[in-house]
C-alpha positions as CSV (number, residue, x, y, z in Angstrom):
1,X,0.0,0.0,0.0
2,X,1.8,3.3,-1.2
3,X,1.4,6.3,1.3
4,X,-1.5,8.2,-0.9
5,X,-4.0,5.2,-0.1
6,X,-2.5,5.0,3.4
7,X,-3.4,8.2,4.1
8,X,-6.9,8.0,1.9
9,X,-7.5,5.1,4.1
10,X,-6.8,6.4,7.9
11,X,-8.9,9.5,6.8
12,X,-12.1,7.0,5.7
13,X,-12.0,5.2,8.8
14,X,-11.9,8.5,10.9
15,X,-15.1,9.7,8.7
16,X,-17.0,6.5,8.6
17,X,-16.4,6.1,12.1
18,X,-18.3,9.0,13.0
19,X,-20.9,8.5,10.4
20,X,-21.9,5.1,12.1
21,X,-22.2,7.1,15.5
22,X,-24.6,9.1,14.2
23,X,-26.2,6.1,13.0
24,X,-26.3,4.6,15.9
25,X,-27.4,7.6,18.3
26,X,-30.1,7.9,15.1
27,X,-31.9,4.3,15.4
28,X,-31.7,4.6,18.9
29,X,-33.6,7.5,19.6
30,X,-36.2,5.9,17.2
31,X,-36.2,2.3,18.7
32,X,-36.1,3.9,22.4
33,X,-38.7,6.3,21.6
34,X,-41.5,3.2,19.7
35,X,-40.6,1.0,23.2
36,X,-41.6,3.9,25.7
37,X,-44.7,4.5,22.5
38,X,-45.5,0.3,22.8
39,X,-45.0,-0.1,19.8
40,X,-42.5,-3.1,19.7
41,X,-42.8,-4.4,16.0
42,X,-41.3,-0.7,15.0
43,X,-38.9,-0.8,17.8
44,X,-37.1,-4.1,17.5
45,X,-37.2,-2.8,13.1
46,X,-34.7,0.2,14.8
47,X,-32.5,-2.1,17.4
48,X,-32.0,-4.7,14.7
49,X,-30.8,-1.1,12.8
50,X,-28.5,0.0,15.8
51,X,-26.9,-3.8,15.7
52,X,-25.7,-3.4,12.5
53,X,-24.8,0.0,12.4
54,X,-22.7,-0.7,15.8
55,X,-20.9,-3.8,14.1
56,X,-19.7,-1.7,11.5
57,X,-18.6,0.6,13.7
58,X,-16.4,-2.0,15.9
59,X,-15.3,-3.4,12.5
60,X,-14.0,0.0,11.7
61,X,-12.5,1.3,15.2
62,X,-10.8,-1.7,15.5
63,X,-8.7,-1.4,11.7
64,X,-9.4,-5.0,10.6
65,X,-10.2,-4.0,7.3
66,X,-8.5,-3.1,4.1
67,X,-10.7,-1.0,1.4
68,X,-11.3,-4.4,-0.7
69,X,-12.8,-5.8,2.4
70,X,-14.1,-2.2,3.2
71,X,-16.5,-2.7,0.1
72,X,-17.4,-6.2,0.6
73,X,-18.5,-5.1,4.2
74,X,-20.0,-2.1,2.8
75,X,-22.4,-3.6,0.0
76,X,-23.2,-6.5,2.6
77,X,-24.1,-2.8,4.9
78,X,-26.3,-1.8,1.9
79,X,-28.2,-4.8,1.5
80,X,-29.3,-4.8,5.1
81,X,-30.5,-1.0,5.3
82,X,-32.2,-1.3,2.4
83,X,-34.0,-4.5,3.9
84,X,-35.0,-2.5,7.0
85,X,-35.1,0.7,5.2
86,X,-38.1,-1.0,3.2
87,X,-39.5,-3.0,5.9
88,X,-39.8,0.0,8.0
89,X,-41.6,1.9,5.6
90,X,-44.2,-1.0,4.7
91,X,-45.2,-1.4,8.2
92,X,-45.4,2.5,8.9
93,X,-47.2,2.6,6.2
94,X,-48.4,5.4,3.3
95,X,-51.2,6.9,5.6
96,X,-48.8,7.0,8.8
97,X,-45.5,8.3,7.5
98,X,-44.8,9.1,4.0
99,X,-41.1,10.1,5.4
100,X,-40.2,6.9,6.4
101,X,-38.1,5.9,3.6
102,X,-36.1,9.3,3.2
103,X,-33.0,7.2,4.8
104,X,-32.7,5.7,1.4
105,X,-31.3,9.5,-0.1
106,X,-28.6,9.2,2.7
107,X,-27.3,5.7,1.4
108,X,-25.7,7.0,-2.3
109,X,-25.1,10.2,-0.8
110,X,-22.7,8.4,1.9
111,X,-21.5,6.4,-0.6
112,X,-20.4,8.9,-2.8
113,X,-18.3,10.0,0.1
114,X,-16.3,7.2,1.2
115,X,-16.5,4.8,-2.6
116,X,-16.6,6.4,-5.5
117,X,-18.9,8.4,-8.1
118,X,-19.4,4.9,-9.8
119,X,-20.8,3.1,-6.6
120,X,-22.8,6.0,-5.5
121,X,-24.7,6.3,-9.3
122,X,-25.4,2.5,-8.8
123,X,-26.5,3.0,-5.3
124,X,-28.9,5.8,-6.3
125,X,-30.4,3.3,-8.7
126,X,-31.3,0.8,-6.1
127,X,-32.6,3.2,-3.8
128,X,-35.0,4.9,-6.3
129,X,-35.8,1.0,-6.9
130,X,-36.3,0.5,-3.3
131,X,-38.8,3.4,-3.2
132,X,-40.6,2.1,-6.0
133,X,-40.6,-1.5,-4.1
134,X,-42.0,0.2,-1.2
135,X,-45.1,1.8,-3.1
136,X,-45.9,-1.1,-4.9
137,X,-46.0,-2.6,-1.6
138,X,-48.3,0.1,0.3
139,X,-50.8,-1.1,-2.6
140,X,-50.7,-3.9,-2.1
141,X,-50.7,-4.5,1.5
142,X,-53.1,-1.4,1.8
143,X,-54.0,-0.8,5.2
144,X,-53.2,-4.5,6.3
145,X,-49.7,-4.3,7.5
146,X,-49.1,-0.9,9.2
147,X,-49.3,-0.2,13.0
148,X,-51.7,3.1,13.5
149,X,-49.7,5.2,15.4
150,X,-52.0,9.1,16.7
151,X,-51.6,12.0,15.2
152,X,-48.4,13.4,18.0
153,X,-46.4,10.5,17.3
154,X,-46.3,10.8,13.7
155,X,-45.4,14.2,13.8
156,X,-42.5,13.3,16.4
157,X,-41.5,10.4,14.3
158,X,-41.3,12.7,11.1
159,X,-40.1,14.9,13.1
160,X,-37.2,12.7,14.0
161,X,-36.7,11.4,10.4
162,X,-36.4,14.4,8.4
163,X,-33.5,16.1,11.3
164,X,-31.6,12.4,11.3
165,X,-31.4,12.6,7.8
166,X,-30.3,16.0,7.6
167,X,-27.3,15.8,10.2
168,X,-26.9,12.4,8.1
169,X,-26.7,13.8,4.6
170,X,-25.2,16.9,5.8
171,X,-22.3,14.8,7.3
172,X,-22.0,12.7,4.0
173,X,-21.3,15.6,2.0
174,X,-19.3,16.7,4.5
175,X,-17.4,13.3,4.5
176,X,-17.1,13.6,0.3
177,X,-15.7,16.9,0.3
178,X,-13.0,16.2,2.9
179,X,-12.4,12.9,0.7
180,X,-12.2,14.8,-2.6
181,X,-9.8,17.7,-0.8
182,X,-7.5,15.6,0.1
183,X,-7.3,13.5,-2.7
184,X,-6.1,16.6,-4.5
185,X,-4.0,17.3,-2.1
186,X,-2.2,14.3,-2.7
187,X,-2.7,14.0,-6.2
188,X,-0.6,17.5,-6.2
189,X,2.3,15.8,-4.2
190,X,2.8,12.6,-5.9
191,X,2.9,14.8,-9.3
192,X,5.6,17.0,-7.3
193,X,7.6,14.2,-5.9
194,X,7.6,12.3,-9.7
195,X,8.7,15.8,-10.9
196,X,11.3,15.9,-8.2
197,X,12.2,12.1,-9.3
198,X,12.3,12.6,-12.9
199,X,14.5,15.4,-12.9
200,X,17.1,14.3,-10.2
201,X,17.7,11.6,-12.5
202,X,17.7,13.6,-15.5
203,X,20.5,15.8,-13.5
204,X,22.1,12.4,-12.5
205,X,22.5,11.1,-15.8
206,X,24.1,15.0,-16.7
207,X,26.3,14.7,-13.6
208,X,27.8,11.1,-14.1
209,X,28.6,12.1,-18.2
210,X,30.3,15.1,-16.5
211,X,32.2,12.8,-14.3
212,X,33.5,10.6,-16.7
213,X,34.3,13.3,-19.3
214,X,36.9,15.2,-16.4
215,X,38.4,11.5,-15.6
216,X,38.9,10.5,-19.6
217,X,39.4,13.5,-21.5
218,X,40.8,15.5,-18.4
219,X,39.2,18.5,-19.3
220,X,40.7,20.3,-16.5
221,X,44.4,20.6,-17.6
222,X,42.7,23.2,-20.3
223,X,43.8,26.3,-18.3
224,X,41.1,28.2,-20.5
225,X,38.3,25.6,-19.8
226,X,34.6,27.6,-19.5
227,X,31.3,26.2,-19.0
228,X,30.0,26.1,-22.1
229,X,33.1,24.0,-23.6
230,X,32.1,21.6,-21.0
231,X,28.3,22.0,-22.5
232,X,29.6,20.8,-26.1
233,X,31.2,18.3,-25.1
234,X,28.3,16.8,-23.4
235,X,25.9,18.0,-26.4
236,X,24.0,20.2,-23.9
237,X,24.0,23.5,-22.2
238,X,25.5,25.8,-20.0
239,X,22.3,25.6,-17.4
240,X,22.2,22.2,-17.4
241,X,26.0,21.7,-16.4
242,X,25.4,24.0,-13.3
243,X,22.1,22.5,-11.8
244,X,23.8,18.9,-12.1
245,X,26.9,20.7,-10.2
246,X,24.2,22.1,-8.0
247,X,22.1,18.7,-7.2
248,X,24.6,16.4,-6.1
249,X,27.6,19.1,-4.9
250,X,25.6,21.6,-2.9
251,X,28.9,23.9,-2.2
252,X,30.9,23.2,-5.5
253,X,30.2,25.9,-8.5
254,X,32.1,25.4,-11.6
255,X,35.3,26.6,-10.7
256,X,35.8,24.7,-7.2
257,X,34.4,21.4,-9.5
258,X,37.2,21.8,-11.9
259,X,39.8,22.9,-8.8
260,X,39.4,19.9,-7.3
261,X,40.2,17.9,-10.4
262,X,43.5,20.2,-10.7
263,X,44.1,19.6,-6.7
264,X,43.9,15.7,-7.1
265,X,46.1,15.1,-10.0
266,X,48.7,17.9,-8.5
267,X,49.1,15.9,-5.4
268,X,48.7,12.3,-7.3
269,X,51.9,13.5,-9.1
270,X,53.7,14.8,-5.9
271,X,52.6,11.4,-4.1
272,X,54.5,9.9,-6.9
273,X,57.2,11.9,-6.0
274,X,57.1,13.6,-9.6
275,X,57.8,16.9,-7.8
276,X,61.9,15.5,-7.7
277,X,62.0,15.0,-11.4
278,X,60.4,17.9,-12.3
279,X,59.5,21.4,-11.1
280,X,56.1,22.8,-9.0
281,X,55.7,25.2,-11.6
282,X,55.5,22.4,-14.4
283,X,53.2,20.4,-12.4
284,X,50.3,23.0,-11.5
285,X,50.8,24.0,-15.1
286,X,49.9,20.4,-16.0
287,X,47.5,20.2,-13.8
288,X,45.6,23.3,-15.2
289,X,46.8,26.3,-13.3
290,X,48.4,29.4,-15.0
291,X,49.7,31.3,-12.6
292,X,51.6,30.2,-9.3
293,X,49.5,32.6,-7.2
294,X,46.2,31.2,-8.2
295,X,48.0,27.9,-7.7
296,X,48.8,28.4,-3.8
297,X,45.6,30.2,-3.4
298,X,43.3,27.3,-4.1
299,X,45.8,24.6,-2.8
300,X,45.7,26.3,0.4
301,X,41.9,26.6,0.6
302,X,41.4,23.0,-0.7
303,X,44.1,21.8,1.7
304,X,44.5,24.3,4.5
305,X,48.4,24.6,3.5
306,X,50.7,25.5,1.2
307,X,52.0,23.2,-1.2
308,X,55.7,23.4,-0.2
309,X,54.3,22.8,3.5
310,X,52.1,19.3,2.0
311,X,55.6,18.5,0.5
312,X,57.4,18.4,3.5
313,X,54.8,16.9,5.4
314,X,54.7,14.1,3.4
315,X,58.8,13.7,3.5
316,X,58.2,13.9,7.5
317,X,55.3,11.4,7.4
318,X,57.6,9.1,4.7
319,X,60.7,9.4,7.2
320,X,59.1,7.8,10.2
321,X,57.1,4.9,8.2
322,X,60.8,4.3,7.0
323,X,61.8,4.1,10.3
324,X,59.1,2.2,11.6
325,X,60.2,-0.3,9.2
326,X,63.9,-0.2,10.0
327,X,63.2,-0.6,13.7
């Protein structure tokens, strides 16, 4: 799992979480308020409501679920509300509450908000089929099947319904658009880091042909060497040259890259002992450096000496391991 559905994730268990509290509180003020009314039938409809709802919720809280088994759990969710959903409405009945199946509008709503556009559309289908289930079935059944209930209790019932379904649907589009925002928060990040990706390899790749064009062609022994020579011999430009120096060697501009080369082949050759058989001022010339000045200048700041002191600290550190070895 990368970090973007990590993160989608942890934020759709948070939301959920609290959706199925509302849930819950919901069908219990309904099934507690049809037990103190007597009217059990309608009450156990709302506790068999609060059951589920509740073992979502512990399925959630406790994180044993990964979004494949999210949706399983979820469509299993939907099947069951839409069971109650319609039994609940059948037994209220037309003539007692016509608002007793508005908890099918919260289902694709809520789904919208923690699936996908896709699911929610398919969703909405089945509810608008549910609702034309439950007509058919208040024609059928007529006055048969529902409990009369006075005049006060449907209006608290409705009452009831139309708030729960507000704070319910309100939530739910709350849910979606904290969903959506941070999808595009993401979305934005993972197109900055590939960004970031592709071009610290396309700076890499610039870098490493930079490398081994100093250590083959030894383009730094050109005392007159410039940036944009550098450029055509790469087949690129000037801009390109110093953002590779830039990505990988933070305090190096052009001149220190190039030093550095000079530096390390100066004191290759006097670690060869090169500086006997021939003279300092033939060497840093070799090397790259015109003048002696500039010379002891950057060989001082590369090695905090001069190079007449490096000299004779080698011969000092070659005189003892010579006596080491003698002793």
């Amino acid at each position: 799992m990368n970090i973007e559905e990590n993160s989608l994730n942890v934020l759709r268990r948070q939301l959920t979480t609290w959706l199925f509290v509302i849930l819950v509180v919901s069908f219990s003020i309904f099934g507690a308020y049809y037990l103190i009314q007597n009217i059990i039938l309608l009450a156990l409809v709302h506790f068999f409501l609060v059951m589920i709802n509740a073992l979502y919720f512990v399925l959630i809280v406790k994180k044993i679920y990964k979004y494949s088994l999210f949706m399983g759990l979820y469509l299993v969710y939907i099947v069951f509300s839409i069971f109650f959903i319609i039994l609940n409405a059948v037994i209220m009945g037309q003539h007692e509450s016509q608002f007793s199946s508005l908890w099918l509008f919260v289902l694709p709503i809520a789904t919208m908000a923690f699936t996908n556009y896709k699911m929610a559309f398919y969703i909405s289908i089945v509810s608008a089929l549910s609702q034309l289930i439950i007509m058919l079935l208040w024609r059928i059944f007529e006055a048969s099947v529902y409990i009369p209930i006075s005049g006060k209790q449907i209006y608290i019932v409705n009452f009831l319904t139309i708030l729960t379904v507000i704070v319910a649907c309100v939530y739910s589009f709350y849910s979606a658009w904290r969903m959506n925002m941070i999808k595009e928060i993401l979305g934005k990040s993972n197109i900055k880091i590939e960004t970031k990706i592709k071009e610290f390899e396309k700076y890499q790749k610039i870098y490493n042909q930079i490398i081994a064009c100093f250590e083959e062609k030894k383009l730094y022994e050109n005392p007159e060497l410039t940036l944009s020579e550098v450029a055509e011999h790469l087949n690129t430009n000037v801009t390109y040259i110093q953002r590779a120096l830039k990505y990988h060697r933070q305090d190096a501009n052009f001149n220190n890259f190039v030093n550095q080369y000079r530096i390390s082949a100066i004191k290759k050759a006097i670690a060869q002992e090169e500086h006997n058989k021939y003279t300092i001022g033939y060497l840093y010339q070799m090397a790259g450096f015109r003048y002696q000045s500039t010379f002891n200048k950057v060989f001082k700041q590369f090695e905090g000496m001069t190079p007449s002191e490096y000299i004779s600290l080698l011969k000092s550190k070659s005189k003892k391991e010579r006596g080491r070895k003698k002793s």
